[in-house]
TORKOL-4160 file (C-alpha; in steps of 0.2 Angstrom, whole numbers, padded with zeros to 4 digits, m for minus):
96
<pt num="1" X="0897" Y="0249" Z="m0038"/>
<pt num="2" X="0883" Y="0241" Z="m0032"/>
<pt num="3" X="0872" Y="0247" Z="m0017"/>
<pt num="4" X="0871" Y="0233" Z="m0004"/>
<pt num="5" X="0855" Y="0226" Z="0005"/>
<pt num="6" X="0863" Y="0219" Z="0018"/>
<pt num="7" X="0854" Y="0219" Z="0036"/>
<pt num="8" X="0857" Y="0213" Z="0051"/>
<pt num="9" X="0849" Y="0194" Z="0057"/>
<pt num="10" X="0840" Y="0206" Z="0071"/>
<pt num="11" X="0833" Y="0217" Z="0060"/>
<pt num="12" X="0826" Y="0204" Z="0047"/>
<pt num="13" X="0817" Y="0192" Z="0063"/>
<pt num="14" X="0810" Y="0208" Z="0069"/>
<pt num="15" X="0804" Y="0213" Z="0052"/>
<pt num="16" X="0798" Y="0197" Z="0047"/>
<pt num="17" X="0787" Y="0195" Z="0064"/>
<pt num="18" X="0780" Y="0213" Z="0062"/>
<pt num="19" X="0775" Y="0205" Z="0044"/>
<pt num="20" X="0766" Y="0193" Z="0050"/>
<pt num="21" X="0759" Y="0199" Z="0066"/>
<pt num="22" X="0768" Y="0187" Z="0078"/>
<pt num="23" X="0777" Y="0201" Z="0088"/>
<pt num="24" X="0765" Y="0198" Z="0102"/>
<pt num="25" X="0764" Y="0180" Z="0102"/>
<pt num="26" X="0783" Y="0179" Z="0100"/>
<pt num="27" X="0786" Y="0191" Z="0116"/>
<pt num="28" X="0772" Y="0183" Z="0127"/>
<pt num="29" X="0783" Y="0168" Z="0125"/>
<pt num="30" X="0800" Y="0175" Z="0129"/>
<pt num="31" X="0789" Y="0181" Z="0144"/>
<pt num="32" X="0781" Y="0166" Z="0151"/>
<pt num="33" X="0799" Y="0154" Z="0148"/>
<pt num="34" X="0808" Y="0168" Z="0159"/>
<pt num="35" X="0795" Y="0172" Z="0172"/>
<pt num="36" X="0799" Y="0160" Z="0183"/>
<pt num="37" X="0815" Y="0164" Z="0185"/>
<pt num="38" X="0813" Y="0185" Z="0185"/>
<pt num="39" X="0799" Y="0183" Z="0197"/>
<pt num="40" X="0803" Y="0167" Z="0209"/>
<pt num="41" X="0794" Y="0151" Z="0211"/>
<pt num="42" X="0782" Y="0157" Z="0222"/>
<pt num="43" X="0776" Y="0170" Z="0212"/>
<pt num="44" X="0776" Y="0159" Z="0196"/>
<pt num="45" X="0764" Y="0144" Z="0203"/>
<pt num="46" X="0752" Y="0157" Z="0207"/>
<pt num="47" X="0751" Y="0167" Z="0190"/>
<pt num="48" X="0739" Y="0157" Z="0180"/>
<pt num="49" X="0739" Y="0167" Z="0164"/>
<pt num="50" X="0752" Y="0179" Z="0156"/>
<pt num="51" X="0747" Y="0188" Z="0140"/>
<pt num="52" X="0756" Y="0206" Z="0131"/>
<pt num="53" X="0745" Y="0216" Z="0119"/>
<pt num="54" X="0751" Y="0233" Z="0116"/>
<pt num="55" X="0764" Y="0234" Z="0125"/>
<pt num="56" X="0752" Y="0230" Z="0141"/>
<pt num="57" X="0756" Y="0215" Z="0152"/>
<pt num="58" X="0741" Y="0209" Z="0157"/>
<pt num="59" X="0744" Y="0195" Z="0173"/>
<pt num="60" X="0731" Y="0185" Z="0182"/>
<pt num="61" X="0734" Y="0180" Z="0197"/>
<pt num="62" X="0728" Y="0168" Z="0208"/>
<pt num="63" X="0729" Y="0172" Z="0226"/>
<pt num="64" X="0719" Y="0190" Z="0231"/>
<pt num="65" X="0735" Y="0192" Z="0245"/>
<pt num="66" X="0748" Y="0190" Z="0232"/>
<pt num="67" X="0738" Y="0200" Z="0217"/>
<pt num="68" X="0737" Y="0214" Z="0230"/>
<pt num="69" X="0756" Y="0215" Z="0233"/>
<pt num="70" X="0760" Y="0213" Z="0217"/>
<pt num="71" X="0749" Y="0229" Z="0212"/>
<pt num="72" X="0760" Y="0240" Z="0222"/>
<pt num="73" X="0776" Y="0233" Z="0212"/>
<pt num="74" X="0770" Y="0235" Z="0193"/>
<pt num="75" X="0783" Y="0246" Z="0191"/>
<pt num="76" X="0798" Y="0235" Z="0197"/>
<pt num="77" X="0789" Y="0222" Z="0185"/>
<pt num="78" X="0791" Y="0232" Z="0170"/>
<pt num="79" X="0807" Y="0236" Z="0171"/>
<pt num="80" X="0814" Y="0218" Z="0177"/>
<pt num="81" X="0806" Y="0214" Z="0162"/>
<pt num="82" X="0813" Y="0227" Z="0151"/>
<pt num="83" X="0831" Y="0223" Z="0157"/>
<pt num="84" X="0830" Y="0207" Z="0156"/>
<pt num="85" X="0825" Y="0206" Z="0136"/>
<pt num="86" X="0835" Y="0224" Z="0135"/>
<pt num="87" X="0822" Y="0233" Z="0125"/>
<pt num="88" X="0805" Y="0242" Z="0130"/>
<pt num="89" X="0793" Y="0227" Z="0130"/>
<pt num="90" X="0781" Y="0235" Z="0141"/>
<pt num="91" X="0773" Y="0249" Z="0145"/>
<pt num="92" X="0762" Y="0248" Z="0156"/>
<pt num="93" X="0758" Y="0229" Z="0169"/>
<pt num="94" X="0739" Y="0224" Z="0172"/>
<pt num="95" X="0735" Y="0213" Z="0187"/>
<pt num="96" X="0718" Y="0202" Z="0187"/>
């Protein structure tokens, strides 16, 4: 009998883009094509730059009054985030 190597599509995409160091890149852009959506139009237009490094989102955000509400939500952000792609992507959110 012969031992099988047989792994899941899941695990092999997730192993391919730990391989080649695209993890980050990869989830930044799940991010950024959902954030509209998770966050709302307004929130969206005023977000000039969305980036994840080490499990950090880092947000930049144009409008002081809207950077400042959003600092007392970071948490909310992470875990609409993490529900919505259904793993922990982030750790921690950072608003500039």
């Amino acid at each position: 009998m012969r031992h099988s190597n047989e792994q899941s599509l899941k695990e092999v995409l997730e192993a391919l883009l730990k391989a080649y160091r695209i993890e980050s890149a990869v989830n930044t852009a799940m991010i950024k094509a959902s954030w509209e959506k998770m966050m709302g139009k307004t929130i969206a237009k005023h977000t000039s730059e969305i980036q994840l490094r080490d499990k950090k989102l880092f947000l930049k955000i144009d409008l002081p009054a809207l950077r400042h509400e959003l600092s007392f939500a970071k948490e909310k952000i992470k875990s609409n985030i993490n529900e919505e792609f259904k793993i922990d992507l982030i750790e921690e959110v950072i608003i500039r």
